[in-house]
N, CA, C and O atoms as a Tripos MOL2 file, in Angstrom:
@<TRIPOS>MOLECULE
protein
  264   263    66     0     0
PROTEIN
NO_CHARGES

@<TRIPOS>ATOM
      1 N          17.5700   13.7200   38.6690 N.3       1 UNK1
      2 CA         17.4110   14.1510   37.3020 C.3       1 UNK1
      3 C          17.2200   12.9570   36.3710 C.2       1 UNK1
      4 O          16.2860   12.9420   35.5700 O.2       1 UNK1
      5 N          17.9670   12.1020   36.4530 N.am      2 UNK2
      6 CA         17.5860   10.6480   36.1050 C.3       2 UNK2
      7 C          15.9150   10.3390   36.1050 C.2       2 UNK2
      8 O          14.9900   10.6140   35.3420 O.2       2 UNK2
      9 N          16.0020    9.8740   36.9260 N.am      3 UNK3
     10 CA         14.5980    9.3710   37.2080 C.3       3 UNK3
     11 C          13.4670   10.2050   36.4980 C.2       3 UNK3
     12 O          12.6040    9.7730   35.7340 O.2       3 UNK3
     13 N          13.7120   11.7940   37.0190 N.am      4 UNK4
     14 CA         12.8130   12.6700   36.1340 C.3       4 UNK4
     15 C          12.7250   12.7650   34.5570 C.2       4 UNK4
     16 O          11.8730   13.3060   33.8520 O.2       4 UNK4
     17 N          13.8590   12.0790   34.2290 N.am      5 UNK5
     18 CA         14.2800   12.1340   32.4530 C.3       5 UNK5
     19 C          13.7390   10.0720   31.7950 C.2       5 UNK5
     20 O          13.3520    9.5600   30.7450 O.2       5 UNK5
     21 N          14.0230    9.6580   33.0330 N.am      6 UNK6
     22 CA         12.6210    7.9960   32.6600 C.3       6 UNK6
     23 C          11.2730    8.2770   32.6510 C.2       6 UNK6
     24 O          10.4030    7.8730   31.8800 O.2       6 UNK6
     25 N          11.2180    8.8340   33.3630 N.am      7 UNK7
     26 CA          9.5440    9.1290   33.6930 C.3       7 UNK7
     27 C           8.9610   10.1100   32.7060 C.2       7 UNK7
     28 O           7.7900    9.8580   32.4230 O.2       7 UNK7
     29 N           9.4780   11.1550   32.1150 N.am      8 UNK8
     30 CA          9.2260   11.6960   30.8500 C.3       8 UNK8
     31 C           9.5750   10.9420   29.9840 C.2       8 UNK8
     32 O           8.9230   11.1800   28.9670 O.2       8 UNK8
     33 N          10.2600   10.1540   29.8480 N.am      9 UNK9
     34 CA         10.2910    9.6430   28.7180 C.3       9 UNK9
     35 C           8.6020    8.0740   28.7600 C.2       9 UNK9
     36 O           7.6380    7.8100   28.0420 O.2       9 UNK9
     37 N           9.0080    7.7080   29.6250 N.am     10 UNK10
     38 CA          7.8010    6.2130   29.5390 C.3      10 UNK10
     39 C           6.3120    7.4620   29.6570 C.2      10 UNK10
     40 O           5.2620    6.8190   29.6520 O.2      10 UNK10
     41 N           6.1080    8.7440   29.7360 N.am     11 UNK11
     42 CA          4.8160    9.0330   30.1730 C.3      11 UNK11
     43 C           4.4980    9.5410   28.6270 C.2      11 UNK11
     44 O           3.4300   10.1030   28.3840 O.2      11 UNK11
     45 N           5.8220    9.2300   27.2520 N.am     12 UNK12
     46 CA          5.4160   10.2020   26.6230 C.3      12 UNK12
     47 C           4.2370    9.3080   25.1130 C.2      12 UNK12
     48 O           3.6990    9.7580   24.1010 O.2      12 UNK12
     49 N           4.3240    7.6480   25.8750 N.am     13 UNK13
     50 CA          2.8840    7.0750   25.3250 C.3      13 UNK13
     51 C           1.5070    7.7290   26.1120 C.2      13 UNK13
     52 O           0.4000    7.3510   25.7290 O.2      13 UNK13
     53 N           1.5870    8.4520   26.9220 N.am     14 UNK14
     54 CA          0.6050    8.8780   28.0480 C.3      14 UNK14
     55 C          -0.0220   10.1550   27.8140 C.2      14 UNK14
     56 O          -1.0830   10.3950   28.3890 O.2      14 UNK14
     57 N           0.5940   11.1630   26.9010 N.am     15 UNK15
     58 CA          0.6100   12.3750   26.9350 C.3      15 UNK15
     59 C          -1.1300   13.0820   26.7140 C.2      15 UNK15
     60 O          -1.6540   14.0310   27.2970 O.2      15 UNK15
     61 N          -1.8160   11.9380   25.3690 N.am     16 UNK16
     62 CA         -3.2850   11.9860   25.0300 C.3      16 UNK16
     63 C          -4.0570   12.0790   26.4980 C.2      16 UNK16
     64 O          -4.6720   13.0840   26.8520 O.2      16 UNK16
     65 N          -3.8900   10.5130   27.5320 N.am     17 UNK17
     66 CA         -4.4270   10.4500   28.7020 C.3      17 UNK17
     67 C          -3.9740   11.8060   29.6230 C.2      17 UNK17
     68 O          -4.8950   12.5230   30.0150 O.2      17 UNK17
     69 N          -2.8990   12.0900   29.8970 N.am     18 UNK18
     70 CA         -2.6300   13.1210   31.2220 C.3      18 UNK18
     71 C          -3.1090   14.6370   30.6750 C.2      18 UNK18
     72 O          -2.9980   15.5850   31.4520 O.2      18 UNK18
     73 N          -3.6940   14.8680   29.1970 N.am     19 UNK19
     74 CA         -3.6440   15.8340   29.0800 C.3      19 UNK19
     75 C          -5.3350   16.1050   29.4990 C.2      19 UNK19
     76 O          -5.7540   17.0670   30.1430 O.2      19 UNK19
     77 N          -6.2520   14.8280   28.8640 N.am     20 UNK20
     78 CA         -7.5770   14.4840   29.1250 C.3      20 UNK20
     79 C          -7.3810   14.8580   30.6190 C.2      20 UNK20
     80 O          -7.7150   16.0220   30.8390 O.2      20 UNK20
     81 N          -6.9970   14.2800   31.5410 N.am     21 UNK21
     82 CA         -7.0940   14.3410   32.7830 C.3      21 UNK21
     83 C          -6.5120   15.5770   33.3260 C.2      21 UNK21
     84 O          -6.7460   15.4910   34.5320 O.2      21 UNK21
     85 N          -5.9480   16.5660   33.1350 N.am     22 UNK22
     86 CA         -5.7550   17.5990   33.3450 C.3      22 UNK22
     87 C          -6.3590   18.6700   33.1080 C.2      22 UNK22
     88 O          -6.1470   19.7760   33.6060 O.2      22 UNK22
     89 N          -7.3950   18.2630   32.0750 N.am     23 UNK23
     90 CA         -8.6280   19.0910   31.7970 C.3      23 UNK23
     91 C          -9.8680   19.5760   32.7350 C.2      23 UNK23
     92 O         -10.6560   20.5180   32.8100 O.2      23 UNK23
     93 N          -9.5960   18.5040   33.3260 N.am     24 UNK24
     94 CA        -11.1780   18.5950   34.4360 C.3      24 UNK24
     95 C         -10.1940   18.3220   35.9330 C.2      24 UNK24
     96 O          -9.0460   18.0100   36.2490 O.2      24 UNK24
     97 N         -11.5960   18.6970   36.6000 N.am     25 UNK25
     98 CA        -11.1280   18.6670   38.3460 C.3      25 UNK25
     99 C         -12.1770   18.5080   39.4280 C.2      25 UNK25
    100 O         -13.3930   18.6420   39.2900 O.2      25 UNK25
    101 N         -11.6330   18.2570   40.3220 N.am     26 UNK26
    102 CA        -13.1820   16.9400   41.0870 C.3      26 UNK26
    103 C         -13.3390   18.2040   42.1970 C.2      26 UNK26
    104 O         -14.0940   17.8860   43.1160 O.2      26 UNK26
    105 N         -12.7770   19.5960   42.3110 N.am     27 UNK27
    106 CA        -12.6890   20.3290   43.4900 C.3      27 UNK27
    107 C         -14.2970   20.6360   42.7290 C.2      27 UNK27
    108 O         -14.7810   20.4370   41.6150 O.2      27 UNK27
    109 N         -14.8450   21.3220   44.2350 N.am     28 UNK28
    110 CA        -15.9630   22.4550   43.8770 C.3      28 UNK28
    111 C         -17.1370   21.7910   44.2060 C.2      28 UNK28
    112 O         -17.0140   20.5900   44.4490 O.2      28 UNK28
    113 N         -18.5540   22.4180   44.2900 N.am     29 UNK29
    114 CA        -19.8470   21.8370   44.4940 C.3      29 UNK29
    115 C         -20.7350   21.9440   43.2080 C.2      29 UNK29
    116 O         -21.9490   21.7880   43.0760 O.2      29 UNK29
    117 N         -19.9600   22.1940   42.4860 N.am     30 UNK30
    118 CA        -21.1110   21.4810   40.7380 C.3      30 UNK30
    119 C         -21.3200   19.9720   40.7010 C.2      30 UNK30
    120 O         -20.3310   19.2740   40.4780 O.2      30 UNK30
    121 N         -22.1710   19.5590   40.8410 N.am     31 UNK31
    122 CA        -21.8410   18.5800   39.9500 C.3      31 UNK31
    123 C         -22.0290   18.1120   38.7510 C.2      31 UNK31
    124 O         -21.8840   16.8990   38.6010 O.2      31 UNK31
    125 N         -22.2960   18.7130   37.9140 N.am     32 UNK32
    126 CA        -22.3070   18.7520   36.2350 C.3      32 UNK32
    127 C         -20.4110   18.5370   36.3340 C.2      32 UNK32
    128 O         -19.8410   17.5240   35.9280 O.2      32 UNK32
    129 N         -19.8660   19.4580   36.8160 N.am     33 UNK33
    130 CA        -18.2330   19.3010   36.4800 C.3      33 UNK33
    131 C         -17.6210   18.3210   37.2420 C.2      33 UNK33
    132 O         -16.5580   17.8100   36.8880 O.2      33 UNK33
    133 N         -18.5520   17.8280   38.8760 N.am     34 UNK34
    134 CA        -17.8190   16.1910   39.2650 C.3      34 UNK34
    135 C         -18.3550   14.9410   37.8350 C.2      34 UNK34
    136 O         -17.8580   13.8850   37.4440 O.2      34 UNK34
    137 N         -19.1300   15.4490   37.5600 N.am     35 UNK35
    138 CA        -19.6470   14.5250   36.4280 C.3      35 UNK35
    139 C         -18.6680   14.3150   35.5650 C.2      35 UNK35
    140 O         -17.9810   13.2970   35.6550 O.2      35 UNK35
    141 N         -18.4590   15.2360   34.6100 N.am     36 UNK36
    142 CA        -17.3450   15.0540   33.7510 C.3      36 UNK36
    143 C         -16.2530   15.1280   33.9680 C.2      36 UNK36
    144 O         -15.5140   15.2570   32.9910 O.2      36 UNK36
    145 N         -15.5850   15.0790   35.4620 N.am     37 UNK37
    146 CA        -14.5060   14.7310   35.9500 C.3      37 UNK37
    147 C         -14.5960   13.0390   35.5310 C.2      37 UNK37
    148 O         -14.0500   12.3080   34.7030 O.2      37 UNK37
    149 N         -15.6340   12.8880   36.6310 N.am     38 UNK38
    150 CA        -15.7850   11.2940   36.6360 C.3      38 UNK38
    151 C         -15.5180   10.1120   35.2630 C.2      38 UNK38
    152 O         -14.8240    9.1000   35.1690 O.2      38 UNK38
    153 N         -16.8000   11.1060   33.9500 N.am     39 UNK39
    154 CA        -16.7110   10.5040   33.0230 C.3      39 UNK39
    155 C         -15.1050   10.4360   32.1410 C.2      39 UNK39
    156 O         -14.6430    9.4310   31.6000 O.2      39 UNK39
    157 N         -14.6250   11.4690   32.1840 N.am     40 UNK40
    158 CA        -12.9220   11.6900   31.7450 C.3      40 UNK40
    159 C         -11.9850   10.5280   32.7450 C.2      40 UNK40
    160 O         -11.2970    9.6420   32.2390 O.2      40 UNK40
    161 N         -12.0870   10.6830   33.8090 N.am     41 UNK41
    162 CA        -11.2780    9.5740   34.4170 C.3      41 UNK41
    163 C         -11.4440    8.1830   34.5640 C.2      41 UNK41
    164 O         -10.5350    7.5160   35.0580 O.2      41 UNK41
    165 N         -12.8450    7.4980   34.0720 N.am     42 UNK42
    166 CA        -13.3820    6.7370   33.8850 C.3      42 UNK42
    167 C         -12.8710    6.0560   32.2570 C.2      42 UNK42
    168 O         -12.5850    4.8880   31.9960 O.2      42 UNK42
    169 N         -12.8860    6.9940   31.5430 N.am     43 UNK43
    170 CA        -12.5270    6.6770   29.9750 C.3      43 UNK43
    171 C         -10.9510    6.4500   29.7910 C.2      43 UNK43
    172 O         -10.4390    5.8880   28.8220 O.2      43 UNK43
    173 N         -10.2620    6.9970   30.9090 N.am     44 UNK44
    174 CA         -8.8380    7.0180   31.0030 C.3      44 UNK44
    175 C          -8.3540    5.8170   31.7050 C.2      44 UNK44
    176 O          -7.3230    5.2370   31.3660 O.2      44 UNK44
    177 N          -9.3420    5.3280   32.9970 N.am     45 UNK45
    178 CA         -8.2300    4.8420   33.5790 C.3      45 UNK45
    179 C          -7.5500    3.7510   33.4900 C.2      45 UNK45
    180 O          -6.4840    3.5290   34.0640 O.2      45 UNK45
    181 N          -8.2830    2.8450   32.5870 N.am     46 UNK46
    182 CA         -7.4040    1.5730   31.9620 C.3      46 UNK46
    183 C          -6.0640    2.0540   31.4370 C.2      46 UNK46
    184 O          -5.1080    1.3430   31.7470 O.2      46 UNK46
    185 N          -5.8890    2.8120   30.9180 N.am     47 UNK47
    186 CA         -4.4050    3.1720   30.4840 C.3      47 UNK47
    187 C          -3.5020    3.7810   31.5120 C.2      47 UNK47
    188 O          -2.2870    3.5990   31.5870 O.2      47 UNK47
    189 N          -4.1020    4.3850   32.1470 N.am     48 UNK48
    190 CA         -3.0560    4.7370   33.3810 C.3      48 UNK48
    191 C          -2.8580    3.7960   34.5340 C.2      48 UNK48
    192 O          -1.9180    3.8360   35.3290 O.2      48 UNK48
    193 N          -3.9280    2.8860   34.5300 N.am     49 UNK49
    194 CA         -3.1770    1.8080   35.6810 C.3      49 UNK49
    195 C          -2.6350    0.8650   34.9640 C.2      49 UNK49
    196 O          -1.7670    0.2540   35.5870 O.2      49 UNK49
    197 N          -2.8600    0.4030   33.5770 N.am     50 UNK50
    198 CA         -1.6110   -0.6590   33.2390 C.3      50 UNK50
    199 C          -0.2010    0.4630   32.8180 C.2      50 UNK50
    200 O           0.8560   -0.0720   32.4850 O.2      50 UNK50
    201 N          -0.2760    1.7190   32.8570 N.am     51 UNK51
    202 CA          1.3180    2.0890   33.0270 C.3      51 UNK51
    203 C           1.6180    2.5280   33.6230 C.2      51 UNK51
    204 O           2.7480    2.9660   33.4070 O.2      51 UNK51
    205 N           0.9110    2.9160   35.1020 N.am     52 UNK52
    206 CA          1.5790    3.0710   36.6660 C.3      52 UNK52
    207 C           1.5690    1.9140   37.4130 C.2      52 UNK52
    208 O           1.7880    2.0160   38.6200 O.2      52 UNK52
    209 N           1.3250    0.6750   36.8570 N.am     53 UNK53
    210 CA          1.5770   -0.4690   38.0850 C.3      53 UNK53
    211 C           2.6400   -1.5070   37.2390 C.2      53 UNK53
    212 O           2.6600   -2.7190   37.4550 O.2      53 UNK53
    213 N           3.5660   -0.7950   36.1890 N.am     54 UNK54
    214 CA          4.3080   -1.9350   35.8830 C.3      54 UNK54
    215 C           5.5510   -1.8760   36.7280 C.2      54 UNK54
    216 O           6.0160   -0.7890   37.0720 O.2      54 UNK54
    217 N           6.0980   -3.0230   37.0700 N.am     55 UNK55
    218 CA          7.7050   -3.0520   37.7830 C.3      55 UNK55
    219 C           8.3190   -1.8750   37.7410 C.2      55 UNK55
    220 O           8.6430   -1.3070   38.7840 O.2      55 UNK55
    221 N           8.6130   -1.2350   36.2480 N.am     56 UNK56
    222 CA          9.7430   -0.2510   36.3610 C.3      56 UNK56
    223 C           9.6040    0.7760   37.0420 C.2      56 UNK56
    224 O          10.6420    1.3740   37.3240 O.2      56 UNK56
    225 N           8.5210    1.2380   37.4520 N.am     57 UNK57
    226 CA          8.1730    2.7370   38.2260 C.3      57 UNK57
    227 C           8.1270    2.5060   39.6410 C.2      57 UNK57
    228 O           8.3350    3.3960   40.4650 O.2      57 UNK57
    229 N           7.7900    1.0350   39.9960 N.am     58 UNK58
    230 CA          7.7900    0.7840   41.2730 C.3      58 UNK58
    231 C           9.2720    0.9130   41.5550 C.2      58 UNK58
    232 O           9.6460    1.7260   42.4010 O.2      58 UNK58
    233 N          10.2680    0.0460   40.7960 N.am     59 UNK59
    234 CA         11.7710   -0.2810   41.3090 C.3      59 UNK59
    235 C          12.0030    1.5070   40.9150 C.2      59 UNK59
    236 O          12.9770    2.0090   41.4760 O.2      59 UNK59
    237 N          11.4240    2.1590   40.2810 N.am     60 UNK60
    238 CA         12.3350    3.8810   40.3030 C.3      60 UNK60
    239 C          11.9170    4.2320   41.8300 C.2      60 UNK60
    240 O          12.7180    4.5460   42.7110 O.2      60 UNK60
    241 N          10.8650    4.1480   41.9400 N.am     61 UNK61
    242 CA         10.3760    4.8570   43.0000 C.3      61 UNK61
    243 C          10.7270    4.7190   43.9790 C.2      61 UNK61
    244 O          10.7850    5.6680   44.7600 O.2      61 UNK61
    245 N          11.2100    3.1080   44.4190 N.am     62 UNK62
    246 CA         12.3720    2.4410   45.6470 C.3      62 UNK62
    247 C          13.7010    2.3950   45.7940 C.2      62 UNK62
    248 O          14.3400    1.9250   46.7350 O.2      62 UNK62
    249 N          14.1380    2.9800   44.6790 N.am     63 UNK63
    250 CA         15.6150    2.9880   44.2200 C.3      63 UNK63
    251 C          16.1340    4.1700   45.4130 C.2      63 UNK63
    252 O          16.6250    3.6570   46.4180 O.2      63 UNK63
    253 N          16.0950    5.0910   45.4020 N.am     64 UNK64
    254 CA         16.7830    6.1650   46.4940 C.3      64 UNK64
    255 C          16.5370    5.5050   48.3180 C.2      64 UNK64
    256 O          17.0840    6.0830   49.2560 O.2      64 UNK64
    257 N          15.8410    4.5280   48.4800 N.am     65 UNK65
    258 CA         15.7110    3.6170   49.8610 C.3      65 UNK65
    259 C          16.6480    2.7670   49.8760 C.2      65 UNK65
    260 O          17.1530    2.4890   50.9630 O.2      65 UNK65
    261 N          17.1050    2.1570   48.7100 N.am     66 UNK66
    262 CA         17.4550    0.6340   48.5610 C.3      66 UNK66
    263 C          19.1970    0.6020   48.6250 C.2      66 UNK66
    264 O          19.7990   -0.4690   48.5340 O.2      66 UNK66
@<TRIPOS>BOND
     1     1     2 1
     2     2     3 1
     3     3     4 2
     4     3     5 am
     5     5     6 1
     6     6     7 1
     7     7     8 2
     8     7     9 am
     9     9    10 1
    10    10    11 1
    11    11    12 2
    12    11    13 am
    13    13    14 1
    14    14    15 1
    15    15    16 2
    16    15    17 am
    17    17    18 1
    18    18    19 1
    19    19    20 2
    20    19    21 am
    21    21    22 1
    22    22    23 1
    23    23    24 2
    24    23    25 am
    25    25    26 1
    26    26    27 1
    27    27    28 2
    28    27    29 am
    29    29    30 1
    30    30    31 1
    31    31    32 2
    32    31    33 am
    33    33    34 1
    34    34    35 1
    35    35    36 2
    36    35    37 am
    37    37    38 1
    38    38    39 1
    39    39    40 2
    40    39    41 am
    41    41    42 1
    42    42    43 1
    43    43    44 2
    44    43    45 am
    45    45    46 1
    46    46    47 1
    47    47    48 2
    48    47    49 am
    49    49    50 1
    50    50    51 1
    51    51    52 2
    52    51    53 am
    53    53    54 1
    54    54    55 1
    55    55    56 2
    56    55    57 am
    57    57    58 1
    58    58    59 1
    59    59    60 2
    60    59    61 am
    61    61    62 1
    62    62    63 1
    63    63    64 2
    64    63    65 am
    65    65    66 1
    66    66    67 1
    67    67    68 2
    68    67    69 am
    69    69    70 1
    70    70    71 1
    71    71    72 2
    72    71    73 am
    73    73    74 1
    74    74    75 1
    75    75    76 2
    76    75    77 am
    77    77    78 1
    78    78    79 1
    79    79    80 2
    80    79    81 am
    81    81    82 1
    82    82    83 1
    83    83    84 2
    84    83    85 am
    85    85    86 1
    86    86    87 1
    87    87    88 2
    88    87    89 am
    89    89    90 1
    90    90    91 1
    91    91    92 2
    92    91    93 am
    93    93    94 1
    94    94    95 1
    95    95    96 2
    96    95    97 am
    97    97    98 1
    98    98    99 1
    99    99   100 2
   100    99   101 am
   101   101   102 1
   102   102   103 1
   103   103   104 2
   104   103   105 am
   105   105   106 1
   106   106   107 1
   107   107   108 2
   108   107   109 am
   109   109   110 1
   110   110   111 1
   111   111   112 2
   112   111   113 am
   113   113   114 1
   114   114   115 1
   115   115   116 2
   116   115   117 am
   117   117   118 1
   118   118   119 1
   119   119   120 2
   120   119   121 am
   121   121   122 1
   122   122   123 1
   123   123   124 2
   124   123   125 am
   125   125   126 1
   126   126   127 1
   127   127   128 2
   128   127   129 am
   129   129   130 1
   130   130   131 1
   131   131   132 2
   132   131   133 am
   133   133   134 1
   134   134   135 1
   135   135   136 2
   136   135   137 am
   137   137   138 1
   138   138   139 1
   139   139   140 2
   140   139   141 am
   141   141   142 1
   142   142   143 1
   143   143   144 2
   144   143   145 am
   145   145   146 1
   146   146   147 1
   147   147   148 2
   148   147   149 am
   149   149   150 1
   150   150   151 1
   151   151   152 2
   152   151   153 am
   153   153   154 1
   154   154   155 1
   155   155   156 2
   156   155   157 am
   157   157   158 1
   158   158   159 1
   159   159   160 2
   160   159   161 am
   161   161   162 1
   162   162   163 1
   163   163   164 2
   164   163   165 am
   165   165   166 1
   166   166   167 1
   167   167   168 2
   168   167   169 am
   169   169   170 1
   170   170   171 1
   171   171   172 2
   172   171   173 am
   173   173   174 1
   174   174   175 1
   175   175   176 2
   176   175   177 am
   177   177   178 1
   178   178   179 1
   179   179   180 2
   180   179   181 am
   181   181   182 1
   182   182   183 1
   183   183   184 2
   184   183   185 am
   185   185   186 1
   186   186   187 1
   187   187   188 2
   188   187   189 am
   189   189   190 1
   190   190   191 1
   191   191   192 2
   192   191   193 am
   193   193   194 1
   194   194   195 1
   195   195   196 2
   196   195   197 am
   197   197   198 1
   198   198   199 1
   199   199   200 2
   200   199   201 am
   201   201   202 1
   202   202   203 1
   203   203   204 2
   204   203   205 am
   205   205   206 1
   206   206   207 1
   207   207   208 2
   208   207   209 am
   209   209   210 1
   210   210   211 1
   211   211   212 2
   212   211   213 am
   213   213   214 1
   214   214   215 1
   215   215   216 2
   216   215   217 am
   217   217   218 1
   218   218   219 1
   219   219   220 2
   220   219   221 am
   221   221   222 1
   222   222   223 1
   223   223   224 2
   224   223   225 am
   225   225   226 1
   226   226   227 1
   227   227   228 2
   228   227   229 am
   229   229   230 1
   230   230   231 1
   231   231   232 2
   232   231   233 am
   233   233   234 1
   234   234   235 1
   235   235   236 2
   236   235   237 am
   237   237   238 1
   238   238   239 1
   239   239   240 2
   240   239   241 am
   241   241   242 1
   242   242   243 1
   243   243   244 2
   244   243   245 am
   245   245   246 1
   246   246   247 1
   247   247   248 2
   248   247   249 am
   249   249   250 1
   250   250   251 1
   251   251   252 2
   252   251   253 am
   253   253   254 1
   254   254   255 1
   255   255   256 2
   256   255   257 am
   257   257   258 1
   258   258   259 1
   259   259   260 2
   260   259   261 am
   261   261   262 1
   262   262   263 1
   263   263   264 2
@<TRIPOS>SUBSTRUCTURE
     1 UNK1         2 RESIDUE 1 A UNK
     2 UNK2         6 RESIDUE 1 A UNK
     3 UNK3        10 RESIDUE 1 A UNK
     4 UNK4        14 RESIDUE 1 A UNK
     5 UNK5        18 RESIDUE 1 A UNK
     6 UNK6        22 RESIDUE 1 A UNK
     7 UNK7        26 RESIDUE 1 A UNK
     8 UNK8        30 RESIDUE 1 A UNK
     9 UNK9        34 RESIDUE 1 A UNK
    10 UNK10       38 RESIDUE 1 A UNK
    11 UNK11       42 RESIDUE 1 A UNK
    12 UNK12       46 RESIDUE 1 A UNK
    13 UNK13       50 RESIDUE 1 A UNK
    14 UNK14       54 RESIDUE 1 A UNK
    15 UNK15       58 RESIDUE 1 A UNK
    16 UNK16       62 RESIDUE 1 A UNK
    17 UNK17       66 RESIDUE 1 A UNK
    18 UNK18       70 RESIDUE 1 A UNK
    19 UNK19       74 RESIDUE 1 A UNK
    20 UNK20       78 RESIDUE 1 A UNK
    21 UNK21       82 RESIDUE 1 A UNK
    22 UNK22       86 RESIDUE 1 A UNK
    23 UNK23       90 RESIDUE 1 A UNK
    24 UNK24       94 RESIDUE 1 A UNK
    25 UNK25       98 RESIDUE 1 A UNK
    26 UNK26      102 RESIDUE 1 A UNK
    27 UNK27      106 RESIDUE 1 A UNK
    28 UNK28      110 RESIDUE 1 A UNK
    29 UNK29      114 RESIDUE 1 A UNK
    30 UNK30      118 RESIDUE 1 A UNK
    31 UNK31      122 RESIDUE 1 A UNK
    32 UNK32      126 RESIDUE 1 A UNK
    33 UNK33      130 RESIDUE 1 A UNK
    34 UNK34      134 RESIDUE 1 A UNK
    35 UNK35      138 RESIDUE 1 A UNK
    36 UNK36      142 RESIDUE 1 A UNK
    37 UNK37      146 RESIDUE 1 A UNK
    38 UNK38      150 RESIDUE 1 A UNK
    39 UNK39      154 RESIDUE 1 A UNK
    40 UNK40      158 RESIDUE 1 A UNK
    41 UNK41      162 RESIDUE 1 A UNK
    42 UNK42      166 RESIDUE 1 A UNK
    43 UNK43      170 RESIDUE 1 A UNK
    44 UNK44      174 RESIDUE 1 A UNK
    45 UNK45      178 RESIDUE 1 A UNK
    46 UNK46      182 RESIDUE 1 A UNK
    47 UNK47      186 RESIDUE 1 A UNK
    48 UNK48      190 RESIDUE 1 A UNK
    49 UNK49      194 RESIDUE 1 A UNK
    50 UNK50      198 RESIDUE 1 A UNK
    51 UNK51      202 RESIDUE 1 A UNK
    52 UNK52      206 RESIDUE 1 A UNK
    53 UNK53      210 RESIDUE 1 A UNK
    54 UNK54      214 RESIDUE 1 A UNK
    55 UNK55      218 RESIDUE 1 A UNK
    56 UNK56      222 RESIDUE 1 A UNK
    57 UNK57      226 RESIDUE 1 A UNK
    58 UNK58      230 RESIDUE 1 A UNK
    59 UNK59      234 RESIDUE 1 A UNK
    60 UNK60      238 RESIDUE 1 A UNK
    61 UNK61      242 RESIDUE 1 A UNK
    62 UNK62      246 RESIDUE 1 A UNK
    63 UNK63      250 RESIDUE 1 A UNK
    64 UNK64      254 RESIDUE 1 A UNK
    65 UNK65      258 RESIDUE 1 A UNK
    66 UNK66      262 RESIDUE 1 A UNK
């Protein structure tokens, strides 16, 4: 419950990006809609990899091993 109550909290600079990205979906044989999958995750993903590759999510994520 912890962990689930950090992670809502650090995702809630994120909320603009995950909501963009929850909009579209790469399933299916259109590709007009792999397209604008692509272009949406493309416009996003600088922000989601500098705030899924910082230390703190890694050490949450190893914490229940360690």
């Amino acid at each position: 419950m912890n962990a689930r109550k950090k992670i809502e909290n650090w995702n809630s600079g994120m909320k603009d990006h995950l909501a963009a990205l929850s909009e579209v979906t790469s399933r299916g044989a259109d590709f007009e809609a792999f397209r604008k999958f692509m272009d949406v995750r493309v416009a996003h993903w600088d922000a989601a990899w500098e705030e899924y590759t910082k230390p703190r999510l890694a050490r949450l994520r190893m914490n229940p091993y360690g």
